[in-house]
N, C-alpha and C positions, 0 to 999 in steps of 0.2 A: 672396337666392335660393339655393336648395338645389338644385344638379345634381345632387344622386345621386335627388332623388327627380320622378320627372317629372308635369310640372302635368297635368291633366284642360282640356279645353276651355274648358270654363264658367271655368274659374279664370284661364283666358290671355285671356276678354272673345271666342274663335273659334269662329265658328258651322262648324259642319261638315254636310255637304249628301252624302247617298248618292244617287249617281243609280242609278235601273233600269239594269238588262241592257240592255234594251233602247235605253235614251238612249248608254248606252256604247258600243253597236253603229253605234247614228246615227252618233255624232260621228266613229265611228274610219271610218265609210265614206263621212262628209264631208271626213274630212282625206285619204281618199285618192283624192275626188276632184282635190282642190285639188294635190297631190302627183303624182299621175299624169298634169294637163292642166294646165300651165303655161299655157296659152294658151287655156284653157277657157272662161275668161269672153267671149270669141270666138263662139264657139258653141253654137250655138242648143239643140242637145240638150244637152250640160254645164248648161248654165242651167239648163234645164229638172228634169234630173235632180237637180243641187243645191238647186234651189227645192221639190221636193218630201221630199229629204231634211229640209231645215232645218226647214220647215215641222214636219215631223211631230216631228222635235226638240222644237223649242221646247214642242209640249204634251207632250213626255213627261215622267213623273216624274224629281222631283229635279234637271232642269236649273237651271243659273246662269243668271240674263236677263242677267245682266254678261258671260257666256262670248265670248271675244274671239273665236270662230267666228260670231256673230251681226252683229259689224264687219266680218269678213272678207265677209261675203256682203253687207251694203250696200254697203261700198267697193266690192270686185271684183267681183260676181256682180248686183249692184243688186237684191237683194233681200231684203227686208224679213220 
């Protein structure tokens, strides 16, 4: 392995993924749901509000289906 010259993706076997603007917006304004209401999953608007976030997440371009915000919201928020 040569360090001075650096591999390209395809030659390290790593897929790389660009999400939209838009999905990068979802996620930062689902982590601050999650971040701002420790006790959100409590409450019934919090839910609500992250169930709609996620939601639209999920189909937007470029998301991970693996993205660990998608277990955050089964575990804590129970939704799917």
């Amino acid at each position: 392995l040569n360090l001075s010259t650096p591999l390209s993706p395809a030659k390290n076997n790593i897929t790389t993924t660009t999400m939209s603007a838009s999905a990068q917006q979802l996620r930062t304004d689902l982590l601050k749901i999650i971040g701002e209401n420790p006790g959100g999953h409590q409450d019934a608007t919090v839910r609500a509000s992250f169930a709609s976030k996620l939601q639209a997440y999920s189909i937007a371009d470029g998301v991970d289906p693996s993205d660990v915000i998608f277990a955050i919201g089964k575990s804590v928020f129970g939704v799917e």
